[in-house]
C-alpha positions in Angstrom: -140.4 -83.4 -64.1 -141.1 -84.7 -60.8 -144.3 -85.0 -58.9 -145.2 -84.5 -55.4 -148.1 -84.1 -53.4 -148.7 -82.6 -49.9 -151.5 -83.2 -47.4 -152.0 -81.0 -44.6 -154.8 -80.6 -41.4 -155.7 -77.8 -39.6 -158.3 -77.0 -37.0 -161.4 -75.5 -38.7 -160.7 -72.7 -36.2 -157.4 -72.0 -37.1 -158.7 -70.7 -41.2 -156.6 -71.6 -44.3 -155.2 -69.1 -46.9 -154.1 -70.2 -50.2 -153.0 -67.8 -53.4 -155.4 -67.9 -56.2 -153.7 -64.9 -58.1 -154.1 -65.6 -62.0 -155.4 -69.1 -60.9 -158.8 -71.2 -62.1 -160.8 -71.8 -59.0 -163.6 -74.6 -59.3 -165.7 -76.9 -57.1 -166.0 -80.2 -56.2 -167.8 -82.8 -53.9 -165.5 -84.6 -51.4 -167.4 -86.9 -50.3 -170.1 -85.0 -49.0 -168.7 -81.4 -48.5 -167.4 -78.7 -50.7 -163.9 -78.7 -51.8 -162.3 -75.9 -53.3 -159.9 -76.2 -55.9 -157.0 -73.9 -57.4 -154.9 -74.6 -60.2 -152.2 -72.7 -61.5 -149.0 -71.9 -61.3 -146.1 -71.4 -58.7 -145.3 -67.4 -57.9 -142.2 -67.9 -60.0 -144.5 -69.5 -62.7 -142.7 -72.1 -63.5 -144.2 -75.1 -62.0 -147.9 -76.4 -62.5 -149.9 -76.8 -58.7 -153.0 -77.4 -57.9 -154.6 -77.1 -54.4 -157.6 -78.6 -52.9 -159.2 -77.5 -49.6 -161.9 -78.6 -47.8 -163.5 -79.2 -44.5 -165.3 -82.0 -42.3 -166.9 -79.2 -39.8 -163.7 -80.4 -37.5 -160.9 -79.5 -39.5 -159.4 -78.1 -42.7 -158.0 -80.2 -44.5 -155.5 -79.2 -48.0 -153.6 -81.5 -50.4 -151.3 -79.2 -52.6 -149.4 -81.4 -55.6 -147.1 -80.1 -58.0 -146.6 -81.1 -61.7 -149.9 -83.1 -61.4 -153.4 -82.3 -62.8 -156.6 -81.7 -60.5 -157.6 -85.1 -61.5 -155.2 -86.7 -59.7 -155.6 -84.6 -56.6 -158.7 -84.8 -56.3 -158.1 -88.8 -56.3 -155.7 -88.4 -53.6 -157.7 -86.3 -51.3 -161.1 -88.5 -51.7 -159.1 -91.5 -49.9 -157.7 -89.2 -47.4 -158.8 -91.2 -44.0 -159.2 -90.1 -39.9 -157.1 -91.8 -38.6 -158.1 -92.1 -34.7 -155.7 -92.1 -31.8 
């Protein structure tokens, strides 16, 4: 079963949409704001995801892994760094 995990920005202007048919929805801090997660299953149902979205005021941000439990994407998106240009 393999793993992956996808992270994803987006002007807070721009809006995010993500499927939470037949999913859990629950909350948690990311580092300092509220993140939204969603965990269930693929629209085929065959595959275990789990989305977390949040916001810095600036931009959404969204880290979507498969075959991997909220734990671990919550761990992924706390270390999620601006990087400046």
């Amino acid at each position: 079963m393999q793993t992956q995990a996808v992270v994803d920005s987006l002007d807070v202007d721009a809006g995010v949409s993500v499927g939470t048919e037949d999913a859990i929805i629950s909350y948690a801090d990311m580092n300092g704001s509220s993140a939204c997660i969603i965990d269930g299953y693929t629209n085929d149902g065959r595959t275990h995801s789990v989305t977390v979205v949040w916001s810095n005021d600036t931009q959404w941000f969204t880290i979507a892994g498969t075959n991997m439990d909220a734990d671990e994407i919550l761990a992924v998106a706390r270390n999620v760094k601006k990087i400046l240009k």
